[in-house]
PyMOL Python script that loads the backbone (N, CA, C, O; Angstrom):
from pymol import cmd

cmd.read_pdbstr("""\
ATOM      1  N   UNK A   1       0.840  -1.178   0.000  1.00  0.00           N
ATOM      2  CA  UNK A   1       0.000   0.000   0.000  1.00  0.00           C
ATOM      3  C   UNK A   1       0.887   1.243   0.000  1.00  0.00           C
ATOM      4  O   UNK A   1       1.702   1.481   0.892  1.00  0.00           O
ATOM      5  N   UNK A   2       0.708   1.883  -0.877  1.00  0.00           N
ATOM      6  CA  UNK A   2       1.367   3.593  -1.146  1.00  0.00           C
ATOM      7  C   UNK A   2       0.943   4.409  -0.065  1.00  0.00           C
ATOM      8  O   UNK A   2      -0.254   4.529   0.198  1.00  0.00           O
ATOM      9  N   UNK A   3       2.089   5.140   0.761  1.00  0.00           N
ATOM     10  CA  UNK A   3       1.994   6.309   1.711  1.00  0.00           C
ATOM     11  C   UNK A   3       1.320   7.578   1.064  1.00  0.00           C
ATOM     12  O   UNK A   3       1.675   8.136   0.026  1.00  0.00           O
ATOM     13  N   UNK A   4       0.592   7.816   1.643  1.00  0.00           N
ATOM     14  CA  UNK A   4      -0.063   9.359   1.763  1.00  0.00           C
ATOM     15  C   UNK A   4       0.544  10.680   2.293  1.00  0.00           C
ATOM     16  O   UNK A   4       0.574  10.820   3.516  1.00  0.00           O
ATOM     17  N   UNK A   5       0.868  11.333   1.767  1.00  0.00           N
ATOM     18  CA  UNK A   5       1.481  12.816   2.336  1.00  0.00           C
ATOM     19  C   UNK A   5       0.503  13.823   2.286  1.00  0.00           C
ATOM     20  O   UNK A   5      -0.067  13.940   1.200  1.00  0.00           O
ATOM     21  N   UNK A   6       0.144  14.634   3.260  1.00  0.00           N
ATOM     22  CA  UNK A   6       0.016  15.740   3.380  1.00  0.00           C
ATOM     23  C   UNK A   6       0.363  16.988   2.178  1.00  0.00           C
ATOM     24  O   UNK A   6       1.534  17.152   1.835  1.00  0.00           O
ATOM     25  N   UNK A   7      -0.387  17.563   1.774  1.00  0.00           N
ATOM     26  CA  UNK A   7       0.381  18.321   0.458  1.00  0.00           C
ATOM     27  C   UNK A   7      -0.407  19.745   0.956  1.00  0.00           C
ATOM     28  O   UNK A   7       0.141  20.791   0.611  1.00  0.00           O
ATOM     29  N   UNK A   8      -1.699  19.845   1.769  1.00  0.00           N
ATOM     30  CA  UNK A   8      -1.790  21.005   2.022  1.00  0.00           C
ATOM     31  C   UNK A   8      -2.876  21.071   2.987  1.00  0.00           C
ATOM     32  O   UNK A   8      -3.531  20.061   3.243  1.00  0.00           O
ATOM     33  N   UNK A   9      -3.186  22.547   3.718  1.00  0.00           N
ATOM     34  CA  UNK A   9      -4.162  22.315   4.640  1.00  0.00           C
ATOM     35  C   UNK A   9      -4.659  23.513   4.272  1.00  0.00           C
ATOM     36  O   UNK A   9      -4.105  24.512   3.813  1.00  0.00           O
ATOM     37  N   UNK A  10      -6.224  23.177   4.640  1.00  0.00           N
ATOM     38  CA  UNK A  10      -7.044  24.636   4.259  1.00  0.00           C
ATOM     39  C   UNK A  10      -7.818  25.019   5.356  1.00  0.00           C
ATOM     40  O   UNK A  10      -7.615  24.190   6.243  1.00  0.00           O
ATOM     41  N   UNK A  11      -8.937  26.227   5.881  1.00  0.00           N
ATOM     42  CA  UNK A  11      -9.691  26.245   6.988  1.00  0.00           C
ATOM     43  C   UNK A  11     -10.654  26.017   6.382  1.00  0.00           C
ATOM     44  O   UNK A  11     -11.492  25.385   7.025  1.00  0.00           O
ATOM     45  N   UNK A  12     -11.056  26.396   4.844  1.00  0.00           N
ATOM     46  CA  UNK A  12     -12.393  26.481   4.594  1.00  0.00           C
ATOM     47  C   UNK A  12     -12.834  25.861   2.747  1.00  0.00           C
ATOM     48  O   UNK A  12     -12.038  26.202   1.872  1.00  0.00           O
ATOM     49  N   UNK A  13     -13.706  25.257   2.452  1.00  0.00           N
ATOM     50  CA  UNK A  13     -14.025  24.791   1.221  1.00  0.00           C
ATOM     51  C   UNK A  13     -14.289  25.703   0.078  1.00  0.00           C
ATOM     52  O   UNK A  13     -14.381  25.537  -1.138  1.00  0.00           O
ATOM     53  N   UNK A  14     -14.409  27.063   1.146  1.00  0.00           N
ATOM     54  CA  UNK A  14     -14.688  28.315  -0.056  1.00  0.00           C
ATOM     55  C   UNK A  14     -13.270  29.004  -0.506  1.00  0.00           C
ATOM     56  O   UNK A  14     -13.124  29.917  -1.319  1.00  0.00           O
ATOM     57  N   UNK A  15     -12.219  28.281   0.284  1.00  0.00           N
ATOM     58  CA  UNK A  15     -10.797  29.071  -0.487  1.00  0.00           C
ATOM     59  C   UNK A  15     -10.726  28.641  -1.612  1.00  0.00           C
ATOM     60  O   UNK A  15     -11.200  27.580  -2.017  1.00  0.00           O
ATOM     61  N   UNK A  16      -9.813  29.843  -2.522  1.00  0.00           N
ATOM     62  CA  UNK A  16      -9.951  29.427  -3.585  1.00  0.00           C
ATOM     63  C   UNK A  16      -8.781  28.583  -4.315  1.00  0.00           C
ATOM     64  O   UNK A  16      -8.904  27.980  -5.382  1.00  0.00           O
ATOM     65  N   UNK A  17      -7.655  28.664  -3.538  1.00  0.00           N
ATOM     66  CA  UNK A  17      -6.564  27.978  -3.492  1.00  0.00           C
ATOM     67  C   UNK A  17      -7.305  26.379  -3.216  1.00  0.00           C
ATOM     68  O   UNK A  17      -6.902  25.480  -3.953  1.00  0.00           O
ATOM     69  N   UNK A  18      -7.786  26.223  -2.745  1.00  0.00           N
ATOM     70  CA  UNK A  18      -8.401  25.180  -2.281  1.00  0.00           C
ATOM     71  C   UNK A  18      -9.035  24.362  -3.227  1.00  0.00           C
ATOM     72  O   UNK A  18      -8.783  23.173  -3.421  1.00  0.00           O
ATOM     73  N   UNK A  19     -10.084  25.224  -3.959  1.00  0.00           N
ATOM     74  CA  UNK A  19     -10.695  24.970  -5.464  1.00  0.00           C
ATOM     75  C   UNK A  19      -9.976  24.807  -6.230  1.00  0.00           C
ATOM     76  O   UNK A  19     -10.131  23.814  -6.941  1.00  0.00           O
ATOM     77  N   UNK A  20      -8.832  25.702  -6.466  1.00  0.00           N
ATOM     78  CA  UNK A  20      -7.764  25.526  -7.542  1.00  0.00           C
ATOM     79  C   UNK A  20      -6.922  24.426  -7.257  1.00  0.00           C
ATOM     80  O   UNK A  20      -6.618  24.084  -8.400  1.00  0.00           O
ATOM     81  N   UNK A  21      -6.442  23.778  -6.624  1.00  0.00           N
ATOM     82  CA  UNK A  21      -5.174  23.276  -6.172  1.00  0.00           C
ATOM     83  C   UNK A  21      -6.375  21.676  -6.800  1.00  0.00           C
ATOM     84  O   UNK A  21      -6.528  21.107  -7.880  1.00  0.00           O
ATOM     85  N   UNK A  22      -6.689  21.590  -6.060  1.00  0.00           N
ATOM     86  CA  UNK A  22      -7.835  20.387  -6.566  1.00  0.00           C
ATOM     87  C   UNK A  22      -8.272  20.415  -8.223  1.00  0.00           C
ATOM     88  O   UNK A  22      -8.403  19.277  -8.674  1.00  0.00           O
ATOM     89  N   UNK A  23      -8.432  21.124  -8.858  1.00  0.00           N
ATOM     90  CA  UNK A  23      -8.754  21.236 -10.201  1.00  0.00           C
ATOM     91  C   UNK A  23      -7.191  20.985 -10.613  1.00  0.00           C
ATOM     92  O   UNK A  23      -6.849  19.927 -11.141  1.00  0.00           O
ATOM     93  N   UNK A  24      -6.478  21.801 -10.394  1.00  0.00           N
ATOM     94  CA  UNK A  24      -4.919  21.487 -10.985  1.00  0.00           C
ATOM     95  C   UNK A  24      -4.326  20.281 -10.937  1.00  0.00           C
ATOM     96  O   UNK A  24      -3.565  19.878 -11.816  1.00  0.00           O
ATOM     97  N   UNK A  25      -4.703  19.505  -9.698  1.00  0.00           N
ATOM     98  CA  UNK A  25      -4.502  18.013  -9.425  1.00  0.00           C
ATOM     99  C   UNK A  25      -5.293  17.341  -9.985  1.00  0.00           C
ATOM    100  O   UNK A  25      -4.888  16.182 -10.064  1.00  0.00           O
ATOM    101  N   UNK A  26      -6.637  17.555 -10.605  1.00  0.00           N
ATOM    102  CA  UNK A  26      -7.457  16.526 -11.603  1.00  0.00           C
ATOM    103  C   UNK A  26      -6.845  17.040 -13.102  1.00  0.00           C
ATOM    104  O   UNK A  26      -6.410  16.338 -14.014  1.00  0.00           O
ATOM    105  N   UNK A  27      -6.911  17.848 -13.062  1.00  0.00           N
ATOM    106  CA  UNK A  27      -6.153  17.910 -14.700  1.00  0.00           C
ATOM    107  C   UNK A  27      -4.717  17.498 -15.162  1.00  0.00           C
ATOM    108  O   UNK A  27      -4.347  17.404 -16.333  1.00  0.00           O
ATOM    109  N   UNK A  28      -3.837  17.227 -13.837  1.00  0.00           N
ATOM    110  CA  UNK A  28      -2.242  16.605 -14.226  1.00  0.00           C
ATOM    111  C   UNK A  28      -2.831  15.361 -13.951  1.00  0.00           C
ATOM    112  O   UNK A  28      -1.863  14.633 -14.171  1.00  0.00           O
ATOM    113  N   UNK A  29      -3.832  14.537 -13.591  1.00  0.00           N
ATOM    114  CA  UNK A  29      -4.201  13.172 -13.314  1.00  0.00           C
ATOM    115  C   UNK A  29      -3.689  12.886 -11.615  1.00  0.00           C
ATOM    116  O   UNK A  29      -3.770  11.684 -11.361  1.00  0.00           O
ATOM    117  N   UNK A  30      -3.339  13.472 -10.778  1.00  0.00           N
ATOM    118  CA  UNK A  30      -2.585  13.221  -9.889  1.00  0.00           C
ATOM    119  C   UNK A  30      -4.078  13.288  -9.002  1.00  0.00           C
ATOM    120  O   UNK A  30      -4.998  14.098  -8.888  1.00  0.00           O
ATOM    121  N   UNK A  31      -3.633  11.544  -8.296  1.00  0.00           N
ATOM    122  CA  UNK A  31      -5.112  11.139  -7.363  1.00  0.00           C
ATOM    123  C   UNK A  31      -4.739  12.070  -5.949  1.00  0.00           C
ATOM    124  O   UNK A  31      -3.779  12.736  -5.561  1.00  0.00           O
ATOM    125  N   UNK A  32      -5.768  11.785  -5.556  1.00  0.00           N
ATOM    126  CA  UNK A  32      -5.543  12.977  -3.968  1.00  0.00           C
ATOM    127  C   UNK A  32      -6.848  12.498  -3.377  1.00  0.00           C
ATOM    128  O   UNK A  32      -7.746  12.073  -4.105  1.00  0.00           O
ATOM    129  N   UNK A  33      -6.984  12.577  -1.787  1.00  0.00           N
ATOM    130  CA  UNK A  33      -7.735  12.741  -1.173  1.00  0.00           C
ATOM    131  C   UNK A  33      -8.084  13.843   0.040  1.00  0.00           C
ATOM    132  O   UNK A  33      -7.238  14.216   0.853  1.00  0.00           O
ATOM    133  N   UNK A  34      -9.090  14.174   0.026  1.00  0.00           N
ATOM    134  CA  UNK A  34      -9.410  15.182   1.199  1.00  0.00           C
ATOM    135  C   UNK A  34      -9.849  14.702   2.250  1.00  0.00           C
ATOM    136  O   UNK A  34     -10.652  13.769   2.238  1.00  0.00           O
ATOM    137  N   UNK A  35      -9.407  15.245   3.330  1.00  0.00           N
ATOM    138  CA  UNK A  35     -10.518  14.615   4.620  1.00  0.00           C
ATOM    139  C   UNK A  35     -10.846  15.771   5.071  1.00  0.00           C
ATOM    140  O   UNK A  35     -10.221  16.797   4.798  1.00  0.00           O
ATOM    141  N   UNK A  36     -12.162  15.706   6.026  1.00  0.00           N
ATOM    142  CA  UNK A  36     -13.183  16.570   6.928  1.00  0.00           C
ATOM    143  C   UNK A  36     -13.733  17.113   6.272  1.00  0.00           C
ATOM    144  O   UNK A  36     -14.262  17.897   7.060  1.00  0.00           O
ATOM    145  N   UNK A  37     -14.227  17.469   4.983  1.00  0.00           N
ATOM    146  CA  UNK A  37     -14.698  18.356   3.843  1.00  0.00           C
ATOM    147  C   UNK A  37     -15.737  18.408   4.070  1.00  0.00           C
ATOM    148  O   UNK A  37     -16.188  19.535   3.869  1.00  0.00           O
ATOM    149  N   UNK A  38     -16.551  17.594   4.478  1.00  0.00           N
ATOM    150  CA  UNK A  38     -17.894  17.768   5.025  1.00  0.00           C
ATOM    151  C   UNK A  38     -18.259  17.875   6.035  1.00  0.00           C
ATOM    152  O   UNK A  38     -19.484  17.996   6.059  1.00  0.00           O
ATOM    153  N   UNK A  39     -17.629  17.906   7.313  1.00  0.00           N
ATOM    154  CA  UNK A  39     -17.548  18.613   8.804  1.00  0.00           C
ATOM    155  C   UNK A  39     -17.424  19.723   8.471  1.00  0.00           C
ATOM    156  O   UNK A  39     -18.347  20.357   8.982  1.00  0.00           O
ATOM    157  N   UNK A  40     -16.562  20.599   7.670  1.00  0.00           N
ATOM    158  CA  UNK A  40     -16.873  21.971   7.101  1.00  0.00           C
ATOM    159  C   UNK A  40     -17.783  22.781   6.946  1.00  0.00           C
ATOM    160  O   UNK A  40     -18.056  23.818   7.550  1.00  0.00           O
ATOM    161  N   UNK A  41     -18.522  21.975   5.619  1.00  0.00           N
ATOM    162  CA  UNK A  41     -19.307  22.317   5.062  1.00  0.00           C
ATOM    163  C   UNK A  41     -20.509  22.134   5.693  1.00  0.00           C
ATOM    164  O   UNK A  41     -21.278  23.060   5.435  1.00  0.00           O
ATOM    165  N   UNK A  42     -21.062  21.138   6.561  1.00  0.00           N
ATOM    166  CA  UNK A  42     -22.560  21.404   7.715  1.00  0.00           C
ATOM    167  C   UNK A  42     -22.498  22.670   9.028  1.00  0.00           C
ATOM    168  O   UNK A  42     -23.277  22.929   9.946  1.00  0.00           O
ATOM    169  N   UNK A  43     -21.207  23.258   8.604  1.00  0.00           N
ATOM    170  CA  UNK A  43     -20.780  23.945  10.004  1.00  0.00           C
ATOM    171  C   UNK A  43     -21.876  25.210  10.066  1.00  0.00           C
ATOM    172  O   UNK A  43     -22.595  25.483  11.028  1.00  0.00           O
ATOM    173  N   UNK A  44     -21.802  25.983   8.646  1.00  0.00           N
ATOM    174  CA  UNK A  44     -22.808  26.824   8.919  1.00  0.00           C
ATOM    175  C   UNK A  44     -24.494  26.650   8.616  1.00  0.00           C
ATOM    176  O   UNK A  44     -25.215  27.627   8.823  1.00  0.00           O
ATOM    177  N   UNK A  45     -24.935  25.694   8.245  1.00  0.00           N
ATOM    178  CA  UNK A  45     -25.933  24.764   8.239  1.00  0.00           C
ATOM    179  C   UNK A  45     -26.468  24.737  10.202  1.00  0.00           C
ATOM    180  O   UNK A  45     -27.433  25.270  10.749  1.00  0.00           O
ATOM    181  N   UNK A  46     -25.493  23.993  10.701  1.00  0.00           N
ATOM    182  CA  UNK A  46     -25.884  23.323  11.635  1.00  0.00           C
ATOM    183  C   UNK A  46     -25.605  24.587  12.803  1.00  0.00           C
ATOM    184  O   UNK A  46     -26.429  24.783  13.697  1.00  0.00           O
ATOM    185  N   UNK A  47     -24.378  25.392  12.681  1.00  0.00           N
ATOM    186  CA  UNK A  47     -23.557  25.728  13.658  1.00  0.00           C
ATOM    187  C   UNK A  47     -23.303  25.647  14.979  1.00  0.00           C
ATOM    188  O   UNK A  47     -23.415  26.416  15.933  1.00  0.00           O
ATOM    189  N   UNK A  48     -22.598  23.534  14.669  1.00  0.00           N
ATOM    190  CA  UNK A  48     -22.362  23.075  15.873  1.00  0.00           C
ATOM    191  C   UNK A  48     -21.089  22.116  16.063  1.00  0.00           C
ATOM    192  O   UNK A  48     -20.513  21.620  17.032  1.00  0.00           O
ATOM    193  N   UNK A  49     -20.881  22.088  14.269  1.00  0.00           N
ATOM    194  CA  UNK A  49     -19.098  21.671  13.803  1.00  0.00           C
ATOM    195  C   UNK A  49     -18.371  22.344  14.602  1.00  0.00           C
ATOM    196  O   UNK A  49     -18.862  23.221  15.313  1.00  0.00           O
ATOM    197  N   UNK A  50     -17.149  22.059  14.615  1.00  0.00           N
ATOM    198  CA  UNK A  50     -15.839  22.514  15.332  1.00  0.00           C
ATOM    199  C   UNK A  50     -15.624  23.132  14.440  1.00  0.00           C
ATOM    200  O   UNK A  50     -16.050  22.873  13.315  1.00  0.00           O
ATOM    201  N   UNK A  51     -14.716  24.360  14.816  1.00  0.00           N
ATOM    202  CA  UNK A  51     -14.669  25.196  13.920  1.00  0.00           C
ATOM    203  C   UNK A  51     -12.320  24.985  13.853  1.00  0.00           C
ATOM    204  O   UNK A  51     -11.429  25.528  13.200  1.00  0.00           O
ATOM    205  N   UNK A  52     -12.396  23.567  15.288  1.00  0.00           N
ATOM    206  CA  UNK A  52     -10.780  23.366  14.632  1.00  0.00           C
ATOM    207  C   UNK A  52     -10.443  22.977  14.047  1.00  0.00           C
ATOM    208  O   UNK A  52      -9.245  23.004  13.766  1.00  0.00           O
ATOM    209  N   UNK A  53     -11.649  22.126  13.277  1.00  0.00           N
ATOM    210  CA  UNK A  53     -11.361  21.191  11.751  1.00  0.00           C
ATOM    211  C   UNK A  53     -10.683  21.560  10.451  1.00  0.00           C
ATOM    212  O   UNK A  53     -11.295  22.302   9.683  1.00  0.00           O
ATOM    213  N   UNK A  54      -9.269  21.040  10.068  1.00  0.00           N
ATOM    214  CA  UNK A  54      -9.044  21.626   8.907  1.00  0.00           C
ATOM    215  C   UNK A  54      -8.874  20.494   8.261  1.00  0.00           C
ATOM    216  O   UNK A  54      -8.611  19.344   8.610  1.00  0.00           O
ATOM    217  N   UNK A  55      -9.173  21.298   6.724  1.00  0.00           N
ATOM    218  CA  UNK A  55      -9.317  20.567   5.168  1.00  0.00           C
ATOM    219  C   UNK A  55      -8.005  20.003   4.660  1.00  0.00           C
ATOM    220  O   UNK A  55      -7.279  20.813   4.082  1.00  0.00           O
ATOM    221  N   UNK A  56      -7.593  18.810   4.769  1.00  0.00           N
ATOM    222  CA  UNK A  56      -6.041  18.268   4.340  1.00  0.00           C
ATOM    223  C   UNK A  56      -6.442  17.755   2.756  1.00  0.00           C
ATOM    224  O   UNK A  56      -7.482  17.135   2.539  1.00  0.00           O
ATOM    225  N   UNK A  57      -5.746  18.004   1.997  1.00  0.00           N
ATOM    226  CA  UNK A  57      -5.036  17.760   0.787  1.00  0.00           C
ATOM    227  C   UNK A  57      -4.367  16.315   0.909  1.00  0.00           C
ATOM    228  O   UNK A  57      -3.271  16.619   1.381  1.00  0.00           O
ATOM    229  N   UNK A  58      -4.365  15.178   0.795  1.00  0.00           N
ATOM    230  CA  UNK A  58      -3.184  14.304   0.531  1.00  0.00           C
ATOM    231  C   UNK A  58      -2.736  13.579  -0.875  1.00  0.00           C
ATOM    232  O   UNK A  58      -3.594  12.887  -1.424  1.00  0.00           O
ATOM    233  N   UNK A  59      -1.842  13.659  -1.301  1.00  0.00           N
ATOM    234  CA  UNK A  59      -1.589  12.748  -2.583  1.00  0.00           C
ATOM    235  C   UNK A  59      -0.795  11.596  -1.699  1.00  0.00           C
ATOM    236  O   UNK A  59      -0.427  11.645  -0.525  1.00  0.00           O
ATOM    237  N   UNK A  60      -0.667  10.590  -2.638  1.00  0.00           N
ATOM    238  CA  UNK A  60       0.411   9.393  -2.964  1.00  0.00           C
ATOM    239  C   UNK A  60       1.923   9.850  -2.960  1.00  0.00           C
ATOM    240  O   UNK A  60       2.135  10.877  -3.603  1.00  0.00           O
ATOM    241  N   UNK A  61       2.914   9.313  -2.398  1.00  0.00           N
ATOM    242  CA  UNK A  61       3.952   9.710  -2.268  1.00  0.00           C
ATOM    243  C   UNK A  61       4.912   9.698  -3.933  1.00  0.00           C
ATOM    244  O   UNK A  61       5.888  10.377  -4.253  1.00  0.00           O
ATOM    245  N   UNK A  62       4.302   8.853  -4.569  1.00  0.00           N
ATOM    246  CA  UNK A  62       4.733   8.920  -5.955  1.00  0.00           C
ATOM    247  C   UNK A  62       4.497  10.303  -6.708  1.00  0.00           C
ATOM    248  O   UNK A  62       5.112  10.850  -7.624  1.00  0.00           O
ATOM    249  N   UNK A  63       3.110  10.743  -5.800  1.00  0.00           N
ATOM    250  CA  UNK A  63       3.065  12.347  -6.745  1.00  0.00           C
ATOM    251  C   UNK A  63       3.734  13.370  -6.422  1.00  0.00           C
ATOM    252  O   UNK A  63       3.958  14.329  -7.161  1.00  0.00           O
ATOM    253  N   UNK A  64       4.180  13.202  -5.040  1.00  0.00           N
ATOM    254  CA  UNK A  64       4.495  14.196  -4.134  1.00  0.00           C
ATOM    255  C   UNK A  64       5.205  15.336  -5.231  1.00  0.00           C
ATOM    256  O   UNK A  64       4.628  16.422  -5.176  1.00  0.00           O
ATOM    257  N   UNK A  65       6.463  15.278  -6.313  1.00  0.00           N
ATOM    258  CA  UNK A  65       7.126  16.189  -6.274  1.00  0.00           C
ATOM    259  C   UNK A  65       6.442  17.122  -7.575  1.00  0.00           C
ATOM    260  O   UNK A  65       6.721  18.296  -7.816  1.00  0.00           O
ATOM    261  N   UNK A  66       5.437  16.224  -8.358  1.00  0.00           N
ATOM    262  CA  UNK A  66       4.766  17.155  -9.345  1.00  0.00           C
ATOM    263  C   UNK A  66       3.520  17.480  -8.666  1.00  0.00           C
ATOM    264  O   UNK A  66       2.742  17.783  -9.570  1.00  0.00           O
ATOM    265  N   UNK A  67       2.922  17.576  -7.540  1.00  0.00           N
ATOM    266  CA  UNK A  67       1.966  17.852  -6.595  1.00  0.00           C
ATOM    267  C   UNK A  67       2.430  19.596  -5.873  1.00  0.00           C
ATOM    268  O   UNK A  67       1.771  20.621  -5.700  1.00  0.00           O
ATOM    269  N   UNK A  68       3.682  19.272  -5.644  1.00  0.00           N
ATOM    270  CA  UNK A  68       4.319  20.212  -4.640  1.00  0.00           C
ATOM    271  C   UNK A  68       5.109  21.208  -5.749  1.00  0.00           C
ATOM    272  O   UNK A  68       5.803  22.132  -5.323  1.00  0.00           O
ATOM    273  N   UNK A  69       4.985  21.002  -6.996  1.00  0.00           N
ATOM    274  CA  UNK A  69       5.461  22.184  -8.125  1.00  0.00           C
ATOM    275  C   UNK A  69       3.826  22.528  -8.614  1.00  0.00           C
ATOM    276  O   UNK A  69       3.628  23.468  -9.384  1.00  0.00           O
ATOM    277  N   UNK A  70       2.912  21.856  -8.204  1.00  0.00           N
ATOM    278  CA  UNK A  70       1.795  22.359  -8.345  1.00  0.00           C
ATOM    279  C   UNK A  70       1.116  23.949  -7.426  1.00  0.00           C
ATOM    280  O   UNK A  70       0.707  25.063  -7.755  1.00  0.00           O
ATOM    281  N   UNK A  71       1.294  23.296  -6.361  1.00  0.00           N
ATOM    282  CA  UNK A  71       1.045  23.858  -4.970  1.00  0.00           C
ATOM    283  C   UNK A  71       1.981  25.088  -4.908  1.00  0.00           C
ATOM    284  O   UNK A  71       1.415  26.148  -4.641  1.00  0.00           O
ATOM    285  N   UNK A  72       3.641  25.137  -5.158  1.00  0.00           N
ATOM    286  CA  UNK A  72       4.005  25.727  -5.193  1.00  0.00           C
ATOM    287  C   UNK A  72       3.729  27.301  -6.693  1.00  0.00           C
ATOM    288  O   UNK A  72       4.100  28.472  -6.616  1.00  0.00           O
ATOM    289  N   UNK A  73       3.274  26.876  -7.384  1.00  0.00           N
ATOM    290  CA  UNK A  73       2.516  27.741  -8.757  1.00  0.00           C
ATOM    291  C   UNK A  73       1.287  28.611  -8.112  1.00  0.00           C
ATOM    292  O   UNK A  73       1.214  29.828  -8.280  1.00  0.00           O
ATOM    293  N   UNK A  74       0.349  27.878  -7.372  1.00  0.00           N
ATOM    294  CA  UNK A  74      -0.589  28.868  -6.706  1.00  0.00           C
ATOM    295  C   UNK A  74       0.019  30.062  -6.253  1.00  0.00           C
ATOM    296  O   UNK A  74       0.067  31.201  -6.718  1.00  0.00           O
ATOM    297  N   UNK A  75       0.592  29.384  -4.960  1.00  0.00           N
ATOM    298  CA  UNK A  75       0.848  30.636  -4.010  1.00  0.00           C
ATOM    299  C   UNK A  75       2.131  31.442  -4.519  1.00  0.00           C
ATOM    300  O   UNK A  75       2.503  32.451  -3.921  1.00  0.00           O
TER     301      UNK A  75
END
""", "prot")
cmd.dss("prot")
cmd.show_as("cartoon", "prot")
cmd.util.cbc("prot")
cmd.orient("prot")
């Protein structure tokens, strides 16, 4: 099984780095997963989420270095 890295952290689903970085990673093909994205997103729905929850980015360690020339192009 392939390691997962961390490639970025966000506070909120409405950044746009956030949107982008994810679109930029489906268009080089590079798989990724997010976690808590939807603890987020019920927060102002419900407002009873934690508001210490943050949005992680992870790729495959195979993507890591065209992931992180990705990431690095945003900002």
């Amino acid at each position: 099984m392939e390691k997962l890295i961390t490639l970025a952290v966000f506070d909120s689903i409405i950044d746009v780095k956030f949107n982008l970085l994810k679109d930029m990673l489906d268009q080089a093909g590079i798989s990724y997963i997010t976690n808590n994205v939807n603890a987020r997103t019920v927060k102002p729905l419900l407002c009873m989420a934690p508001t210490n929850i943050s949005i992680d980015i992870k790729v495959y360690e195979k993507d890591w270095k065209e992931a992180i020339q990705i990431l690095d192009s945003i900002e």
